[in-house]
N, C-alpha and C positions, 0 to 999 in steps of 0.2 A: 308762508306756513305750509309745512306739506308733511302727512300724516299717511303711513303706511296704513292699507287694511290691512285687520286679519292681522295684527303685532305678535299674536301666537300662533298663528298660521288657522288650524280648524279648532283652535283650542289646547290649552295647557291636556299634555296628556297624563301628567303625572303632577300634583299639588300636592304640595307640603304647608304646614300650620304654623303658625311664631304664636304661640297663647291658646288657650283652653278659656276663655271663661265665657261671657253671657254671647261673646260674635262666632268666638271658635267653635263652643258647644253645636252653636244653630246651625253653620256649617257642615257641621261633620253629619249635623241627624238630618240637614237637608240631601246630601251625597249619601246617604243610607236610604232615603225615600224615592232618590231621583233612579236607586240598584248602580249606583256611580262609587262606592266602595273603594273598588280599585284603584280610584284616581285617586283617594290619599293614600301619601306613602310614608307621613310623619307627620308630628306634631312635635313641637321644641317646646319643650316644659320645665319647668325648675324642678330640680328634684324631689320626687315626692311626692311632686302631686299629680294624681292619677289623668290620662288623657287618649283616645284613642291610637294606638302606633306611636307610643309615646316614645321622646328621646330628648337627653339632656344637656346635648352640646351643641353646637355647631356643626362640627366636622362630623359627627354622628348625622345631621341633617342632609349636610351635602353629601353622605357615601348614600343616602336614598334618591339618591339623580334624580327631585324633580327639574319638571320643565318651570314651573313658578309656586312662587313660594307667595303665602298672604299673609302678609302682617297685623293682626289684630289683637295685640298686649300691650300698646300704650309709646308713648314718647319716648322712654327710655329702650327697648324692646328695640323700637327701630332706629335709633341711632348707635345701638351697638351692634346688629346686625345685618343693617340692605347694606353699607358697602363690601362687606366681602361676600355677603349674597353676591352682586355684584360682579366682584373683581373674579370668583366662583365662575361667571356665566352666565348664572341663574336667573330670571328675570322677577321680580317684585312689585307686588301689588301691595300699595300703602294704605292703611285704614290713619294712620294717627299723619293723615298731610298738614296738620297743624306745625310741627317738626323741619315744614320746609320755610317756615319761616327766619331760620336760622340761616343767613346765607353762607356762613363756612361750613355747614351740616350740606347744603345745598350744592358748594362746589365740590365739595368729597364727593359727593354721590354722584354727580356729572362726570366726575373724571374718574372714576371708577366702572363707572358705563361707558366711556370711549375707551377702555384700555383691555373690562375682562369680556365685556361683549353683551351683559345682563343687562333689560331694561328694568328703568325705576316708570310704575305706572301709578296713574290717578284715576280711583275707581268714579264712574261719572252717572253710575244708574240711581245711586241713593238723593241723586240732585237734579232733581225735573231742570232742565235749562241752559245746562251748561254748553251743550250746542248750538245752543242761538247766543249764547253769549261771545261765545266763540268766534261765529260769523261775524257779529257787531261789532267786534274788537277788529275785523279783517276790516270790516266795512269805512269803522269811524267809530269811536267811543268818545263822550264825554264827561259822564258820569256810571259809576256803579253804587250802589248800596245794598249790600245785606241788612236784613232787620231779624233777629231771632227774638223769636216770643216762647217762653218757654212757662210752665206753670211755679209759683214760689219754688214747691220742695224738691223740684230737679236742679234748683242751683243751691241748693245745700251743698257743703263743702267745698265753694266756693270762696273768694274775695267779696263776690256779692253779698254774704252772711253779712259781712264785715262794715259794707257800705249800705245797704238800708234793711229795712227789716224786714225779712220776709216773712211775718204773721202781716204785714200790711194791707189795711184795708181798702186803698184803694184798685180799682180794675188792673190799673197797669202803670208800672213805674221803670222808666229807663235807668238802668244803672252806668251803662259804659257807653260811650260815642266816641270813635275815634279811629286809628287806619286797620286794616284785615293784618296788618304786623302786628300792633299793637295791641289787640282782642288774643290773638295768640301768644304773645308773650306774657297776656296778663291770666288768661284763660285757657291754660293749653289741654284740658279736657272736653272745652267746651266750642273752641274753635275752628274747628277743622274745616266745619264746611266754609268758614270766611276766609280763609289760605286759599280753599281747595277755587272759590270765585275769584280771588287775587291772581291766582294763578291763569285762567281762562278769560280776562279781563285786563283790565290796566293795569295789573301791576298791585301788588297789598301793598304799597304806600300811596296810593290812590283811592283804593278802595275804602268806603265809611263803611263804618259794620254799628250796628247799636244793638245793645243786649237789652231784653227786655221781658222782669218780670210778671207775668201776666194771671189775672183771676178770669182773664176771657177764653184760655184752652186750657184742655186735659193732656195734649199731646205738643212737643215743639212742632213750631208752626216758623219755616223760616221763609222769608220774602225774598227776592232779587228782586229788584230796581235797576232800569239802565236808559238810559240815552241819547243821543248822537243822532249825524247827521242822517243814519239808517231807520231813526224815528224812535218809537218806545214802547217798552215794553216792561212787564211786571210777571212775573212767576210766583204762584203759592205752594206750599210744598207743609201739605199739611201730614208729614211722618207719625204715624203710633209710637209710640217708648216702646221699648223694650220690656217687659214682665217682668227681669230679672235685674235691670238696668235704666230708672228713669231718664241718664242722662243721653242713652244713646238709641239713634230711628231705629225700631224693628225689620227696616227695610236696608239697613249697614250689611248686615252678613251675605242676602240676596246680591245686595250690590258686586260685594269683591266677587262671592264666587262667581258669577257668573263673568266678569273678567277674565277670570283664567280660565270657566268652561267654553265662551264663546270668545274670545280675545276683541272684548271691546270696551278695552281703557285709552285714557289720553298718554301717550309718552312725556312722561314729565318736562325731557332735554329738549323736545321741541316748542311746548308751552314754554317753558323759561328763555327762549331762544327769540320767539315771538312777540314777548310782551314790548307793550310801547316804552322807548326812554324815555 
């Protein structure tokens, strides 16, 4: 496994936005508070709706030559746009890596990064652990688990709705057990961080993820579990919500940006490169 430092050398010097809403907004008023301004040079918005250095295409994004672009508008947002990001140059920092569960979405994006020369990155600040997970997986892995505990009404509008009830009086009821593909295919607003340890780990058809709603926190609360012959280890990762957004950490937006202000994401193509067969 062998990882460039420094993926954006000192730092994306020019970032560009895919979305506006509760990750984009934080974003932009974080780079208004850091006097970092400059460093956005667009936001890609659907028409109409208002966003700082707003712009509503594609090719309108790329004539603002950044150096990385952050995706934060959801599943569909980034399967329509990191490959010709991509094929563009431009390198990409993915918030919705639940998406890489799709492995033809997956080989697109790999061969689109050998060809236009754009990395696809995995922001790794919003998940206490994923560097030790990392080594573990070099070392010897023989189990991973995620566990997310999240409060009832942040899996509103969920499947979950559907399979228990969440006025539920008890502490805490597991709804889903099953592989980091499989959480993501059932939950693809909700699983990102289980791809994103699939990914750093054994592989998401290895990985057990179990969703879990919970009367014992206010904020999601996600666990890693791992262990192998490098011994064991457990990570808690107790994230705030968002204000504007129960289902997503407050600490998401901090994450990407500072990928592209200090270039310190995983390259997707060499995690996918590494994982165990």
């Amino acid at each position: 496994m062998e990882f460039s430092a420094g993926v954006f050398g000192s730092g994306a010097k020019r970032i560009g936005l895919i979305g506006h809403g509760a990750i984009g907004a934080e974003i932009t008023a974080a780079l208004s508070r850091l006097g970092e301004d400059s460093r956005h040079v667009a936001t890609l918005v659907r028409p109409g709706r208002p966003a700082p250095k707003a712009v509503h295409d594609l090719d309108s994004l790329i004539a603002t030559a950044p150096d990385c672009v952050i995706e934060c508008a959801g599943h569909g947002a980034a399967g329509a746009y990191a490959v010709p990001l991509l094929h563009a140059g431009i390198d990409i920092v993915l918030s919705s890596v639940g998406i890489l569960a799709d492995p033809d979405f997956t080989a697109r994006l790999l061969a689109a990064e050998a060809v236009g020369g754009g990395r696809a990155m995995l922001p790794a600040g919003a998940i206490a652990g994923l560097d030790g997970l990392i080594a573990a997986t070099l070392a010897g892995t023989d189990r991973v688990t995620y566990i997310s505990y999240k409060p009832p009404e942040a899996w509103q509008g969920t499947p979950a709705q559907d399979l228990i009830d969440l006025d539920h009086a008890e502490s805490e009821i597991c709804f889903f057990e099953g592989t980091a593909r499989e959480a993501a295919a059932n939950y693809p607003k909700n699983a990102n961080v289980a791809v994103a340890v699939g990914l750093s780990g054994i592989g998401l058809d290895r990985t057990r993820v179990r969703l879990v709603s919970s009367r014992e926190v206010d904020d999601p609360l996600g666990v890693i579990e791992a262990d192998g012959p490098f011994g064991r280890f457990r990570f808690e990762i107790l994230a705030l919500a968002a204000p504007s957004n129960p289902k997503t950490s407050a600490l998401t937006a901090y994450s990407l940006l500072q990928c592209a202000r200090l270039g310190n994401a995983w390259p997707i193509s060499a995690l996918a490169a590494s994982m165990p067969a």
